[in-house]
C-alpha positions, -999 to 999 in steps of 0.1 A, spaced: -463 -212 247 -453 -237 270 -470 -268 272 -470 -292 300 -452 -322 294 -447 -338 331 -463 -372 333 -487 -382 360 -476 -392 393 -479 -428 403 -499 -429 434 -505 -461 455 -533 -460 482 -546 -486 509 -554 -491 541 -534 -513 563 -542 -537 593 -516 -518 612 -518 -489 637 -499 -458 619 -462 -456 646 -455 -499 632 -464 -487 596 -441 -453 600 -416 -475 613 -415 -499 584 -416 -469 559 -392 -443 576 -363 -467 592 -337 -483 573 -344 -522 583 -380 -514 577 -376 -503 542 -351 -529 536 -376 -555 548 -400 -549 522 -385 -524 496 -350 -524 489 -311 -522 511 -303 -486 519 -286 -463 543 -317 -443 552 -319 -421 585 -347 -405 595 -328 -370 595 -344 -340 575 -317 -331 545 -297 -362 552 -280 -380 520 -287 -419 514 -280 -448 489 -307 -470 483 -291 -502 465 -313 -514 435 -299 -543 428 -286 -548 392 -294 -508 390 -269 -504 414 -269 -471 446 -294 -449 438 -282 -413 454 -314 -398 476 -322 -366 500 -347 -366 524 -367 -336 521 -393 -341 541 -403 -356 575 -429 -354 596 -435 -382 620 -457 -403 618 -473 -386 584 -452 -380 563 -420 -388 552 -404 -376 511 -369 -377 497 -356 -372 462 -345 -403 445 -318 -401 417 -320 -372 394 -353 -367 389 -377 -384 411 -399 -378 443 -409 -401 468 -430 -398 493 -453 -419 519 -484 -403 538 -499 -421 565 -530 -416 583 -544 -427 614 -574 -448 611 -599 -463 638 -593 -499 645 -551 -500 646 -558 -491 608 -533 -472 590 -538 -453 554 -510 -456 534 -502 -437 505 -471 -438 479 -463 -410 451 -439 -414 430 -433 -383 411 -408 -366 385 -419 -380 357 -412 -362 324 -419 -375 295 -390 -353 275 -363 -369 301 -348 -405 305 -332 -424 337 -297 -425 345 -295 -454 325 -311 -438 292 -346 -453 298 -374 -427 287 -396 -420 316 -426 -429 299 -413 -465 298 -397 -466 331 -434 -453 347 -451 -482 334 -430 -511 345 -424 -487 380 -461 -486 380 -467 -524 379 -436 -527 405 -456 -504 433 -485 -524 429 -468 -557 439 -441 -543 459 -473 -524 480 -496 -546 478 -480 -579 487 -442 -570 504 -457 -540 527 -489 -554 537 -467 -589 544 -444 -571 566 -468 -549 583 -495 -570 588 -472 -599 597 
């Protein structure tokens, strides 16, 4: 019998002081996600290839997979993740923003022979801050 072994998904949500095209253009360009995430040779382009640089990780290999302006935007992030952003129009220049992170499997390690299980936790903690502080900084700026 198989059971199911995937770990959760890390999902982020909040709402932004920020009307949904600045927020789409800080998550789904390359100077806006190097602004507040990380370097990267990201193009908006459905199927396009991409390096996101992580620092002492080194390039990260991505796809984008999805991309539907200004909603929603996903790629596939190394070897096993999923990343995607949804955004959603609120009144008041508002923006919902959502983050999930997903691939996790708890029978699998990173690239560098971390097992997911460890790697969610400290990636959990990193969303937070990274979401919380750098996007709403930049956006809201």
């Amino acid at each position: 019998m198989h059971t199911e072994e995937t770990l959760p998904e890390i999902r982020k949500t909040l709402v932004l002081n920020a009307p949904i095209d600045k927020v789409w253009k800080a998550v789904a360009t390359s100077g806006g996600l190097a602004a507040w995430w990380m370097d990267n040779t990201f193009q908006p382009v459905l199927g396009q290839e991409f390096i996101l640089r992580s620092g002492q990780f080194g390039d990260s290999p991505c796809k984008v997979t999805e991309l539907e302006p200004p909603h929603r935007l996903g790629f596939d992030w190394g070897k096993d993740w999923h990343l995607a952003f949804e955004l959603k129009e609120l009144e008041n220049h508002q923006t919902e923003f959502t983050l999930i992170h997903s691939g996790w499997d708890e029978t699998k390690v990173t690239e560098f022979g971390q097992p997911h299980s460890v790697i969610r936790g400290i990636m959990n903690g990193g969303w937070e801050k990274i979401v919380n502080q750098s996007l709403v900084h930049y956006v809201e700026a």
